[in-house]
C-alpha positions in Angstrom: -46.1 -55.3 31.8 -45.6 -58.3 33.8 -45.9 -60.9 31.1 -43.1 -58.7 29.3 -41.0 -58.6 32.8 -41.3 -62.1 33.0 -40.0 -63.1 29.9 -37.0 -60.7 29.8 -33.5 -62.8 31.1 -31.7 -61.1 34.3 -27.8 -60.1 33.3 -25.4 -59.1 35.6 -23.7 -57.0 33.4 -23.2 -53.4 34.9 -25.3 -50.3 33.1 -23.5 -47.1 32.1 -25.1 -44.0 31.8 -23.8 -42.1 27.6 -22.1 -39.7 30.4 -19.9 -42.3 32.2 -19.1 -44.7 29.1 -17.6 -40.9 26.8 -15.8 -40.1 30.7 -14.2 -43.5 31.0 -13.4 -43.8 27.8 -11.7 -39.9 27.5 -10.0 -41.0 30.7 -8.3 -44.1 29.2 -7.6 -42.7 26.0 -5.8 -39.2 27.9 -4.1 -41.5 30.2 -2.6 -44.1 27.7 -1.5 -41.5 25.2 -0.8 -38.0 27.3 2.3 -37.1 25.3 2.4 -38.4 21.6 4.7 -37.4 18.2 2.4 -37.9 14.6 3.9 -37.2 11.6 1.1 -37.0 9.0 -0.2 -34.1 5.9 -2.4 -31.0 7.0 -5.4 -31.1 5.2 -8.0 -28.9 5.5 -6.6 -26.1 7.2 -8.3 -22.4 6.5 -6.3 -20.8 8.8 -6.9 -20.0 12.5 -10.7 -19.5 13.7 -12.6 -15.9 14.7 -12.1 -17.3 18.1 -8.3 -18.0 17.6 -8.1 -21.8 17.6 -7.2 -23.9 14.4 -8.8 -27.1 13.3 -7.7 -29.0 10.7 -6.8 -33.3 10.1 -3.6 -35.2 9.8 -3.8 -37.7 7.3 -1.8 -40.4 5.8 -2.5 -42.5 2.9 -4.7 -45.2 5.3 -6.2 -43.0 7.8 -6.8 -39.4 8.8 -7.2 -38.0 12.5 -8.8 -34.7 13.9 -6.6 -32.3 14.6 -7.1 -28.7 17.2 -4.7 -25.7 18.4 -5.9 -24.0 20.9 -5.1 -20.2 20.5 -2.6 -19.5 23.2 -0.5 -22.9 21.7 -1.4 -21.0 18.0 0.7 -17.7 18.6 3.7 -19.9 20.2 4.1 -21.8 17.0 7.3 -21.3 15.6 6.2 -22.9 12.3 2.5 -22.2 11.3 0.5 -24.8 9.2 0.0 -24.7 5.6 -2.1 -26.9 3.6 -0.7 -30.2 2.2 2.6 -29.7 4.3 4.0 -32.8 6.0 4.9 -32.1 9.9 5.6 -33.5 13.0 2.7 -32.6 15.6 3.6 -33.0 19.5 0.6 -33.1 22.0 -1.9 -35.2 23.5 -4.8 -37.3 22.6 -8.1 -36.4 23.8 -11.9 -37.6 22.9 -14.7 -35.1 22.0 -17.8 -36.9 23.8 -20.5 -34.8 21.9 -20.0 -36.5 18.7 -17.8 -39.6 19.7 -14.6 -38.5 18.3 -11.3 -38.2 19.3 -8.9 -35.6 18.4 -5.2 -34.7 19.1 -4.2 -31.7 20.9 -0.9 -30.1 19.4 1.3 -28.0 21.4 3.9 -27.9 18.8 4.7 -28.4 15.2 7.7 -28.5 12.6 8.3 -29.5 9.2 8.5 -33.7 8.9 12.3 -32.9 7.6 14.8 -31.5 5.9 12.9 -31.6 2.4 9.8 -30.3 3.7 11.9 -27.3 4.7 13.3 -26.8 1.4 9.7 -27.4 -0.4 8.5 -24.8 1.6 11.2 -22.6 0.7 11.4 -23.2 -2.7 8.0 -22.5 -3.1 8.4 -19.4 -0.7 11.1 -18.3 -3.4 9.0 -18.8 -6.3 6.3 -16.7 -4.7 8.5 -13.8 -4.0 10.5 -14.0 -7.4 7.1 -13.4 -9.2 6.4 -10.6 -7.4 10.0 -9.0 -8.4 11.7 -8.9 -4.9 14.8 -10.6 -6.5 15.0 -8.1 -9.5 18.3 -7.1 -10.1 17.0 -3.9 -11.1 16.5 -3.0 -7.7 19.4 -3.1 -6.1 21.3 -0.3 -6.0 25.5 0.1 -5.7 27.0 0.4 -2.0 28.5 3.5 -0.9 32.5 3.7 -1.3 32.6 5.2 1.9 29.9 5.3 4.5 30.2 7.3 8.0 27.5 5.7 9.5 27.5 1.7 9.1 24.3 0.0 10.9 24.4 -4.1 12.2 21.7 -6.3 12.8 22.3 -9.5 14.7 22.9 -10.4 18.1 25.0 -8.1 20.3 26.4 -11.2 22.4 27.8 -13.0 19.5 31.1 -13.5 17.9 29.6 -11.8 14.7 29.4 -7.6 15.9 33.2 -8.1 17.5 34.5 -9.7 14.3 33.1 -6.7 12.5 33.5 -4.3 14.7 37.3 -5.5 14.3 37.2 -5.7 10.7 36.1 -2.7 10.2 38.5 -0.9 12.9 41.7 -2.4 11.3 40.4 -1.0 7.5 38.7 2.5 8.3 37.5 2.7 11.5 33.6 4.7 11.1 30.3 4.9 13.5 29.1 1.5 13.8 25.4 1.1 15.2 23.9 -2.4 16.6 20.6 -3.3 16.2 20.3 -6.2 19.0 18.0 -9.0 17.9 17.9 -12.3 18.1 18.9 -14.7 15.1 17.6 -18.4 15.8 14.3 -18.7 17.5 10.5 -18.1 16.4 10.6 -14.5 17.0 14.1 -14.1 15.0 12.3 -13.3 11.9 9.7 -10.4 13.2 12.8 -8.6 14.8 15.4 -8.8 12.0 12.4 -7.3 10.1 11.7 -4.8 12.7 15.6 -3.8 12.8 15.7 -3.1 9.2 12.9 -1.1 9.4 14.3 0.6 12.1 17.0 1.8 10.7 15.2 2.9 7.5 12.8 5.2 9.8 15.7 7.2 11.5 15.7 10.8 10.3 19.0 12.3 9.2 20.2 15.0 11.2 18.7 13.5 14.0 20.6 12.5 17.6 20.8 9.2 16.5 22.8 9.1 13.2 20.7 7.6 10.1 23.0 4.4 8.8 24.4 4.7 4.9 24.7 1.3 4.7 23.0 -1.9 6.8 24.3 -5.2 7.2 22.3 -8.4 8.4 24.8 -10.7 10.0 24.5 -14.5 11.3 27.1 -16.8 11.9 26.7 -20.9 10.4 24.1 -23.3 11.8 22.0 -25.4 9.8 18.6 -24.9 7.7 16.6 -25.2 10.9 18.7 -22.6 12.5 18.9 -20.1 9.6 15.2 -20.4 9.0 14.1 -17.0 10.4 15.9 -15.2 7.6 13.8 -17.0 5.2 10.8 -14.9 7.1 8.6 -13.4 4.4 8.9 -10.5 6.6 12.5 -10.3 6.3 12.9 -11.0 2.5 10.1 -7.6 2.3 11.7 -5.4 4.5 15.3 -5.9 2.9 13.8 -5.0 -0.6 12.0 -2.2 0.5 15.4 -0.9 2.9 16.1 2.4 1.2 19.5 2.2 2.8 21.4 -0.2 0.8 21.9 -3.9 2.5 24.6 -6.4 2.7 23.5 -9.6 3.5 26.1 -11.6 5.3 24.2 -14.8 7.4 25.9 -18.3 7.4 29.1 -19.4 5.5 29.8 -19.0 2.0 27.6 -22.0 1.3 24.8 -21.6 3.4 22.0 -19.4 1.2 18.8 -18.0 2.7 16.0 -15.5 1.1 17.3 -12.3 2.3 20.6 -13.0 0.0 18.3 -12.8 -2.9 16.8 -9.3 -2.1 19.2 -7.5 -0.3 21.3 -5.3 -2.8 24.7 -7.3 -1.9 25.6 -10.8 -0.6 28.8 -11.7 1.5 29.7 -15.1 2.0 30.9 -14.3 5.5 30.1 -11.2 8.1 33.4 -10.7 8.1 33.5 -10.5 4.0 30.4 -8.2 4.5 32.9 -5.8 6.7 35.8 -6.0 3.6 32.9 -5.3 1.7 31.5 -2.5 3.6 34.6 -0.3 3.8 38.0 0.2 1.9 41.7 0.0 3.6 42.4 3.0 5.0 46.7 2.8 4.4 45.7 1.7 0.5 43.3 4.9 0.1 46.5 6.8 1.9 49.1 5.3 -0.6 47.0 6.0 -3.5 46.2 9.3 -2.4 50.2 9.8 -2.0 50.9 8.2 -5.3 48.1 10.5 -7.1 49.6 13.6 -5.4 53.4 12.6 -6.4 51.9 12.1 -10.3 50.0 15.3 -9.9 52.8 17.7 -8.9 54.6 16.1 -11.5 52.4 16.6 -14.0 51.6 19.8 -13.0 55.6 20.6 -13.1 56.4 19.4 -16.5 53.7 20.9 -17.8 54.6 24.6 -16.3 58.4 23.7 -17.9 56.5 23.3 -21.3 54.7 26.4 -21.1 57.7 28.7 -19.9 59.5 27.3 -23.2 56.9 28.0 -25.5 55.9 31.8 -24.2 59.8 32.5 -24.8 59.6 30.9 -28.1 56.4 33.1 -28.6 58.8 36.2 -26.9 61.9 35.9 -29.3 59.3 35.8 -32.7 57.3 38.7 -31.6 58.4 42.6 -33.2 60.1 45.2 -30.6 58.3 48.2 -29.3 59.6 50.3 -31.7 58.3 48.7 -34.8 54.8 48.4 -33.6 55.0 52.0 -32.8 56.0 53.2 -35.8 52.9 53.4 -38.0 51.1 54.8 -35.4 53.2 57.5 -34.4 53.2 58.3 -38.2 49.3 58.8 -38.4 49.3 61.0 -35.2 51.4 63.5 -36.8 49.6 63.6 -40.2 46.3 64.4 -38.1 48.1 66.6 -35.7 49.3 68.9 -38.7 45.9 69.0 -40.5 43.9 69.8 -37.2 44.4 73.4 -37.3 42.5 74.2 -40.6 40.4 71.4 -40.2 38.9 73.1 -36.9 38.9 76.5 -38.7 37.3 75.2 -41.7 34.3 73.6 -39.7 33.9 77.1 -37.3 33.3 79.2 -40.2 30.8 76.7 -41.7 28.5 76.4 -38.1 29.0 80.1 -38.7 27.4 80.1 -41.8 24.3 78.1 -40.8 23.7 80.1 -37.8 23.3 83.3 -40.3 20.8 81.8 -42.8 18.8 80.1 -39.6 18.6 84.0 -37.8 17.3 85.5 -41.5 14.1 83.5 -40.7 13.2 84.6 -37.4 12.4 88.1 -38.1 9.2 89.7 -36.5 7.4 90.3 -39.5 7.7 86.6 -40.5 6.7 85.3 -36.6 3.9 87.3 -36.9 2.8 85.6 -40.3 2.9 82.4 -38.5 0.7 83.3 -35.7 -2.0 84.0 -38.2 -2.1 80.9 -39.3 -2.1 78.9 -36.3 -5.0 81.2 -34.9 -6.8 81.0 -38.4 -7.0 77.3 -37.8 -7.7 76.9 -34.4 -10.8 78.9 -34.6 -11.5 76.3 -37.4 -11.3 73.4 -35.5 -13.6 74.8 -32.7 -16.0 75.9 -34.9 -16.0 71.9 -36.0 -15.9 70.8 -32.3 -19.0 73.1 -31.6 -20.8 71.6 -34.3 -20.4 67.8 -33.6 -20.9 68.1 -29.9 -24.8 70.0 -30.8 -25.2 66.3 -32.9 -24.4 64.3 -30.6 -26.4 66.5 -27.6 -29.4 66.1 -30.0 -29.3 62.3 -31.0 -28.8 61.8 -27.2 -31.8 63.3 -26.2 -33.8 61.9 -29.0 -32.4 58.5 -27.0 -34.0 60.1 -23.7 -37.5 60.6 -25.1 -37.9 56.7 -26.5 -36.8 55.6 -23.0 -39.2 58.2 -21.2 -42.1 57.0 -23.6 -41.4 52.9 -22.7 -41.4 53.9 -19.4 -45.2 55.2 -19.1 -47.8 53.5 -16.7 -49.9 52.0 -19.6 -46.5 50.4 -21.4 -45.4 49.1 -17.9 -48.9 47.4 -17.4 -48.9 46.0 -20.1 -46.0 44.2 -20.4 -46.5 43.4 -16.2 -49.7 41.3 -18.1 -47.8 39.4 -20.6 -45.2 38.3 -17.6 -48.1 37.1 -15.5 -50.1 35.2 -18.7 -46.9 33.4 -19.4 -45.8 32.3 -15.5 -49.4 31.1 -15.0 -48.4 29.2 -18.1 -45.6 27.5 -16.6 -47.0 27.4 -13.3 -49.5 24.8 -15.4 -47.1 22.9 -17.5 -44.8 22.3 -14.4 -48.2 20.4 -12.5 -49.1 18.9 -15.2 -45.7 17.4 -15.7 -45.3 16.7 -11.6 -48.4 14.7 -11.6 -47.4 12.7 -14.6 -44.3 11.6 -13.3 -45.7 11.0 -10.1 -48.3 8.7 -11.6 -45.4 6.8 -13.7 -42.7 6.1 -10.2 -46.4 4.9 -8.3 -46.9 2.2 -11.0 -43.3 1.3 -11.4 -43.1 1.1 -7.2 -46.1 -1.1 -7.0 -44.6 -3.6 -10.3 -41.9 -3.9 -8.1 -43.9 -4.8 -5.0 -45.6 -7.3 -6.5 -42.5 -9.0 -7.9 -40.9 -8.8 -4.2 -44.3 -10.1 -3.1 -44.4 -13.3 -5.5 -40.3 -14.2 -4.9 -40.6 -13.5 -1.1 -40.5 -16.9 1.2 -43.0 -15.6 3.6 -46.1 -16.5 1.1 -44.6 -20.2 0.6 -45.4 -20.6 4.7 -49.3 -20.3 3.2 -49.0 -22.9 1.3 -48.3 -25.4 4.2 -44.0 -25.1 4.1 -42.0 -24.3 7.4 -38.7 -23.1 8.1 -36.4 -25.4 10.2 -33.9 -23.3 11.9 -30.8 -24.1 14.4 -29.8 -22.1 17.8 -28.1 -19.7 16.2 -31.0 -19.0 13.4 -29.6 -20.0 10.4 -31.4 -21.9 8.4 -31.3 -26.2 7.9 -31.9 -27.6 4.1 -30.8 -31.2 5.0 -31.9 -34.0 7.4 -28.4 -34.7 7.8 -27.6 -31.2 9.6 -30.4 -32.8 12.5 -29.2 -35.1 15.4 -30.7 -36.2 18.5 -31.8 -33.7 21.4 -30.8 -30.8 18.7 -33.1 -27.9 19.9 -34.5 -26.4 16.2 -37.5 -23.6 15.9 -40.0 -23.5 13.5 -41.5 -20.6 11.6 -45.0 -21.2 10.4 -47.1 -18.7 8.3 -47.7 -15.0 9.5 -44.3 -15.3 11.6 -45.6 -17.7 14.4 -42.6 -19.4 15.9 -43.0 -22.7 17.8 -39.6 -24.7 19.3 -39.1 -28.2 19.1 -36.2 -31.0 20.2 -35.3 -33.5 17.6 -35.8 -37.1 19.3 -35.0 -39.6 16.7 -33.0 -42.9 17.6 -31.5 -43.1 14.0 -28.1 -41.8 13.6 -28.2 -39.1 11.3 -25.8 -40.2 7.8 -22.3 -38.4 7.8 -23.0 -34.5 7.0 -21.5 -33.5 3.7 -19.7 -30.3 3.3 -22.2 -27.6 3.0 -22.6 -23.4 2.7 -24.8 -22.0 5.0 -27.4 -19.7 3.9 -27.1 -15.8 5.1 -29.8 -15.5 8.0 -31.3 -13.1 5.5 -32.4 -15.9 2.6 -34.0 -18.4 4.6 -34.8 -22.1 3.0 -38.1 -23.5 2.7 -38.7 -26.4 3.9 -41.7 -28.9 4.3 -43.7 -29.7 7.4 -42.6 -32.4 9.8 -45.0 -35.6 8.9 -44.2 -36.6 12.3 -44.8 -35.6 15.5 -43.9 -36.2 19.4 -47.3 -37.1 20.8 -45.1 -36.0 24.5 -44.1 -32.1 23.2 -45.8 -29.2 25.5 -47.7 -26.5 24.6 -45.4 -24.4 22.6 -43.1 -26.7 21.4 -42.5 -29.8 19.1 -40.8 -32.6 18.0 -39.0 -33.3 14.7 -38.8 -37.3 13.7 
């Protein structure tokens, strides 16, 4: 030690702890770039973390940087990142000292751009237009003339009082505001939320159900019309079972919700002309259908009252249609007399030759007869009721013979012989089909058995695991002062601290095994000669 002391040069050059070098340089970098602008591609983004944090790079075509959103700077995010979408990211840099990195924090993120913005809603479009939002089948006509109208958009604007206005110069109706606001990050949820609303009142209800909805917005530009290009929006207006008019921007400015609601105005105040007809036009068309009408109606009494006098001057007087049947009621009136006596002397008749039968002598004939066959049929009832008493009680004595105690014993025997029978064909088959699952359980044990990554420990294999106990396959998932446990055969479990110098190479994208497959893995050839009882080293 004191030869090697000798020979080694003094330097004056100040020693840094790891610690103090990764503080120092955090420090400078925090310091020199607190507040910084990138404009770069997402790449990598899977959408926010279980914990509520995003990760993801910004790249360019030379270079990519680390990129982080903590969760409480995640749900402020008026514009949420999508993969291979250009943006601006404002935050600050910062380093990551456990593996030497550095990363940027964003606070805040928007489209790099006017064409970004209209990528991402052209391809927003697309994805809506395939699922048949836009269908022009679904729309439905607007009522000619609703009581209730319902508004959504700001109630401070210029918008409600120009429609409001509009509407009270045509034909004043019940106009209900939803209040939300219409430029912002939370302009889209709410505009959704008011539609669905007014869909949810009940009619009949204190508040009055809307028969028509209009979404209003005055001008501004893409950036400030973006919330009705919400997702949310463009559903809720194609599933609005009132129909909707969609009246945001100018006549040029277009957004999503103009493509699914059921009628587009170029201005709020077009979606109020739209919304209800002029009240003095429905009046002078009323007036001028009620003028035709009574004249109409007029002219067409004049014609009638000419043609029923027509009808009155060609039509026979009383007289002449009289006159054949006054004719036919004296004919009968002169033949009634001998007619009546002619059919009282033939009922006359009849009743003679019908009293010439029912003399006593020939009554008394008739009763013979009828008691003559009366006794005959009872005789012939008699008869067949002593049959049937007779086969009846032949009936009774088979019965009363089955029923002796010899004929009841035996067939008592002949039930038992053929129970015991089945008693015996129901072991036998029991004991066969037990035998056949035992031999099918234990095949399958054995096969569990072979394929099971316990025996492999036997053969001199360990499993490597990490802190949380999944499972490591690859050298390159090991780095210095990793803490790892190791399961040998017969489940003993030793710990260990991975105290290698060399630099582990850069890990490649990997799956991790379910904690319920573990890998199989080799035994270290290397050892810490310094590793307690208990546990080891790896490398």
């Amino acid at each position: 030690m004191s030869l090697l002391s000798e020979s080694t040069p003094a330097s004056n050059v100040a020693e840094y702890t790891v610690s103090e070098i990764s503080g120092a340089l955090k420090r400078t970098v925090e310091d020199t770039f607190g507040h910084v602008r990138i404009r770069g591609e997402v790449s990598g983004y899977r959408g926010p973390h279980s914990s509520g944090h995003a990760y993801f790079t910004l790249k360019d075509d030379k270079a990519r940087i680390d990129a982080v959103v903590w969760r409480t700077s995640f749900a402020k995010l008026a514009f949420k990142p999508e993969e291979g979408l250009e943006v601006i990211a404002t935050g600050r840099l910062t380093t990551y000292p456990n593996s030497s990195k550095y990363q940027v924090v964003i606070e805040t993120i928007e489209p790099a751009g006017a064409g970004a913005l209209m990528a991402l809603l052209n391809e927003r479009r697309l994805k809506l237009e395939v699922e048949g939002l836009f269908s022009a089948e679904r729309k439905r006509p607007l009522p000619f003339l609703p009581r209730v109208i319902g508004v959504v958009t700001s109630p401070t604007g210029a918008v409600i009082r120009d429609i409001v206005h509009r509407i009270s110069d045509r034909f004043p109706v019940h106009v209900v505001v939803w209040p939300v606001r219409v430029q912002g990050e939370t302009s889209g949820a709410e505009v959704a939320a008011g539609i669905a609303g007014f869909n949810a009142i009940e009619a009949g209800g204190k508040l009055p159900r809307p028969d028509l909805i209009i979404v209003a917005r005055g001008g501004g530009s893409l950036e400030d019309l973006w919330g009705f290009n919400d997702e949310a929006v463009v559903r809720a207006a194609a599933a609005s079972a009132i129909p909707l008019i969609s009246a945001v921007g100018h006549e040029t400015d277009w957004t999503l919700i103009d493509h699914a609601a059921d009628m587009r105005a170029p201005t709020p105040t077009g979606a109020a002309e739209m919304a209800v007809p002029v009240r003095a036009e429905l009046v002078a068309a009323l007036a001028s259908h009620h003028a035709r009408l009574s004249g109409a109606v007029s002219r067409r009494l004049d014609q009638e009252k000419k043609g029923l006098a027509a009808l009155a001057r060609a039509m026979p007087g009383i007289d002449a249609l009289l006159q054949l049947p006054r004719r036919r009621l004296d004919e009968a009136t002169t033949g009634l007399g001998a007619n009546l006596r002619h059919a009282v002397g033939e009922k006359r008749r009849l009743f003679t030759s019908a009293s010439a039968r029912l003399v006593p002598s020939t009554l008394e004939a008739g009763l013979r007869d009828k008691r003559a066959t009366l006794r005959h049929f009872g005789l012939h009832a008699e008869h067949g009721m002593r049959l049937r008493l007779d086969a009846a009680r032949r009936r009774l004595d088979r019965v009363a013979a089955d029923l002796k105690p010899h004929t009841l014993r035996a067939r008592s025997e002949a039930a038992r012989l053929s129970l015991v029978q089945l008693s015996e064909r129901l072991e036998r088959t029991e004991a066969l089909q037990r035998q056949a699952r035992r031999q099918r359980v234990d095949t399958v044990w054995r096969l569990a058995a072979s394929l099971s990554p316990l025996n492999v420990l036997e053969r001199g294999y360990v499993i490597v695991r990490d802190e949380s106990g999944g499972a490591l396959t690859r050298a390159a998932d090991l780095s210095a002062g990793m803490p790892v446990t190791l399961e040998f055969a017969r489940r003993e479990v030793r710990t260990a601290v991975v105290t290698g110098d060399d630099a582990p190479p850069a890990p490649a994208p990997r799956s991790r095994q379910p904690k319920s497959e573990p890998a199989v893995a080799k035994p270290p050839k290397r050892r810490s000669k310094a590793a307690p009882e208990g546990q080891g080293s790896l490398f």
